[in-house]
N, C-alpha and C positions, 0 to 999 in steps of 0.2 A: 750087531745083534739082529737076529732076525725075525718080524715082525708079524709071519704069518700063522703064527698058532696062540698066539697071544690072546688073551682076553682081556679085557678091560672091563673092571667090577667098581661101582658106584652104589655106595650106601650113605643114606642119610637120616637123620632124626633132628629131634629137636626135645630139649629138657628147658626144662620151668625154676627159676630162681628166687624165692623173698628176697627181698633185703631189707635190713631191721634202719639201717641208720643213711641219714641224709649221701652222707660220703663214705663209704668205707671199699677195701680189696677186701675181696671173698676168695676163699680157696677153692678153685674146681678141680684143682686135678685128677682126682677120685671120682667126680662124675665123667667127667671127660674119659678114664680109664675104662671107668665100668661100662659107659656107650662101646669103646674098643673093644673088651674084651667079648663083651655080649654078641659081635658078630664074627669071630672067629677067623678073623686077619691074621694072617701071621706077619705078613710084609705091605706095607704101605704109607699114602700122605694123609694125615687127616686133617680139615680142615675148620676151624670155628671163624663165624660168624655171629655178630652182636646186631639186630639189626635194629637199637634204637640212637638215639640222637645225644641222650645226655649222660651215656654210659661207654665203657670201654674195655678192652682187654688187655692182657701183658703178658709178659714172662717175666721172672724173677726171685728175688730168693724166697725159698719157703722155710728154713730153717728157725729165721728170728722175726718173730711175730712184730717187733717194732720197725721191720722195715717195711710193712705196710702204711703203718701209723705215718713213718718218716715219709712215704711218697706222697699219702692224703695230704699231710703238713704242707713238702717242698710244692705240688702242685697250689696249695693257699697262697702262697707266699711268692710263686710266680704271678700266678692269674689274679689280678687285683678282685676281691669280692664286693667292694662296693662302687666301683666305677659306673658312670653314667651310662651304661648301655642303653642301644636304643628297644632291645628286644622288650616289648612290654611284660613278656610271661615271669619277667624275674629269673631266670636261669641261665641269663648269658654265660656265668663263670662254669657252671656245670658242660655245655656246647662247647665251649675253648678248651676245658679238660678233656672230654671225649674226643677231642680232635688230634690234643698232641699225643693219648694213648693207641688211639686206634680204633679199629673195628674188628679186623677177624686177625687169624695167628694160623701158622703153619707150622706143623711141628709130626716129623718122620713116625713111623713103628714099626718096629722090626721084634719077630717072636711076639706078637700080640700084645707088644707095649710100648706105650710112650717113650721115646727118645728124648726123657730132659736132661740135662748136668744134675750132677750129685746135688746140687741146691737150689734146682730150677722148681717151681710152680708156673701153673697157669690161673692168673687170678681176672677173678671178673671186678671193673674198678668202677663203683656204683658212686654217680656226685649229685642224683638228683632223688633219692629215695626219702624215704623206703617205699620200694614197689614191688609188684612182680614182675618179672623179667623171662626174657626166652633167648637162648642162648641155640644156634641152627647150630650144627656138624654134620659133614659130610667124609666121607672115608675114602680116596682110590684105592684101590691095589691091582695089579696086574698077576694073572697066572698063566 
């Protein structure tokens, strides 16, 4: 491929999140989408970014609303919630949940849209709420 007439295009923003309850997955994919379509990509990576400490992101299924419930549960039931941590602030178990989800997610678009599987979501996985939140994205695309 050759390299010399290429352009390299970098779009960013940032949207603002409530969350109502201590722990829950939010659906973003629809914000996520709308940040896409609003810049008029046809082809490229997009990129999110969560940049706080006691929150997280995923993929997975959007279909059946209890498998959000089941992931908030299964991460309860790894992460011990009343163990002796040393962390004074009380949110140790919140910090070890956001670690084993994540921080940001990569996920293609092509034709100016999201690239998920027939039952993918992107959720934002909130364990120390309810707050507000900022969620970064950043767009490549090459022309």
């Amino acid at each position: 491929m050759a390299t010399g007439n290429l352009k390299i295009n970098m779009l960013k923003g940032i949207f603002t999140l409530p969350t109502t309850q201590h722990m829950q997955l939010i659906d973003i994919t629809s914000k996520v989408q709308s940040q896409v379509s609003q810049t008029g990509v046809e082809e490229g990576v997009c990129y999110l970014f969560n940049p706080h400490t006691t929150a997280g992101l995923t993929i997975n299924e959007g279909a059946d609303p209890d498998v959000r419930a089941d992931i908030v549960n299964g991460l309860k039931e790894i992460v011990p919630l009343n163990y002796p941590f040393k962390h004074m602030e009380g949110n140790s178990p919140s910090h070890l949940m956001a670690s084993l989800m994540g921080a940001s997610l990569t996920v293609f678009v092509s034709s100016n849209m999201l690239q998920l599987g027939t039952w993918q979501s992107i959720y934002f996985c909130e364990f120390d709420g309810p707050r507000s939140r900022k969620i970064h994205w950043q767009l490549l695309s090459i022309n």
